[in-house]
N, C-alpha and C positions, 0 to 999 in steps of 0.2 A: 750466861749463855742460855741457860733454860729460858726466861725470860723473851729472849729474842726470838726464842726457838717459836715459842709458845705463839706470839704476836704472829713470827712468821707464817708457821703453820694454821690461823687460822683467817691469815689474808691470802694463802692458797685456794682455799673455799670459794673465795668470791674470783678468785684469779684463776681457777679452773685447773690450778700446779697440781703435780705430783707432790708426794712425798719427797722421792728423792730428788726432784727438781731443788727442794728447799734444802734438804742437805748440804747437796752441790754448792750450796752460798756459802755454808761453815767450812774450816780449814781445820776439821779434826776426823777423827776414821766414824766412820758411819755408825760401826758398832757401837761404837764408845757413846756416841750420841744416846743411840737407840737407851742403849744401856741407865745410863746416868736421866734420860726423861722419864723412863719405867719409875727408876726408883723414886726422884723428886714427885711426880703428877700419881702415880699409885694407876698412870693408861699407858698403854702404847701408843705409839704414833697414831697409826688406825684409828683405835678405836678414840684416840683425841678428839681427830678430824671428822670421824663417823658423826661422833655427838653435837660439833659443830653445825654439820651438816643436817643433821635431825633439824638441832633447832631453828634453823633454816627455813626448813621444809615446813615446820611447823607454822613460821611468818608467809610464808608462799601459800600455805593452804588457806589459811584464813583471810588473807588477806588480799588473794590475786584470783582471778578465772583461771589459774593454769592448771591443765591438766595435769594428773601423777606422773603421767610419759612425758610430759615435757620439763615437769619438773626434776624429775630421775633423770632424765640428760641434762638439766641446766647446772645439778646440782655434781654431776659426775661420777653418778655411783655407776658402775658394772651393770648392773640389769635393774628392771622390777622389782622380780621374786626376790633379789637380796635388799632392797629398800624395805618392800613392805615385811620379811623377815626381821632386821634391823628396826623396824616405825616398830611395830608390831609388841616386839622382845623389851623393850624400852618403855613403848606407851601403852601395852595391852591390848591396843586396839588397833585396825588397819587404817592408812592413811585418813580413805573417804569416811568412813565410821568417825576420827576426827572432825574432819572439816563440817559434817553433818551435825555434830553435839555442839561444835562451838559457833554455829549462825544463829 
């Protein structure tokens, strides 16, 4: 089950899904999921997908003209300020600060 989870939740990244969208596939209590991924992966859902999502961002920066705003919508986070919070907390450095060291 984790396995599938795992696959599934990080072809919601490119599919633009919720979490609980992917849930909704399993036919177990949401908790119990939440639960039993903590323990196996040592993340929670979130923060699974968060990092997913990073390293994403990180192929989008380097490698595309898109802007951070469009990126932050393409990639489905909430706002900015929590992307580059997240880039930030992770990589040390603000998105652009990235994409400037690695040309």
């Amino acid at each position: 089950v984790i396995e599938q989870l795992n696959n599934k939740l990080t072809l919601s990244v490119f599919k633009n899904q919720s979490i609980n969208d992917v849930l909704d596939e399993f036919h177990y209590n949401k908790s119990y999921l939440c639960r039993i991924f903590k323990e196996e992966t040592g993340l929670t859902m979130t923060e699974y997908v968060n990092k997913i999502k990073l390293k994403r961002a990180i192929n989008l920066l380097l490698y595309t003209n898109m802007s951070v705003s469009t990126i932050v919508i393409q990639l489905g986070f909430s706002s900015e300020s929590y992307f580059f919070k997240l880039f930030k907390k992770h990589y040390g450095i603000s998105p652009l600060q990235y994409r400037k060291l690695k040309i």
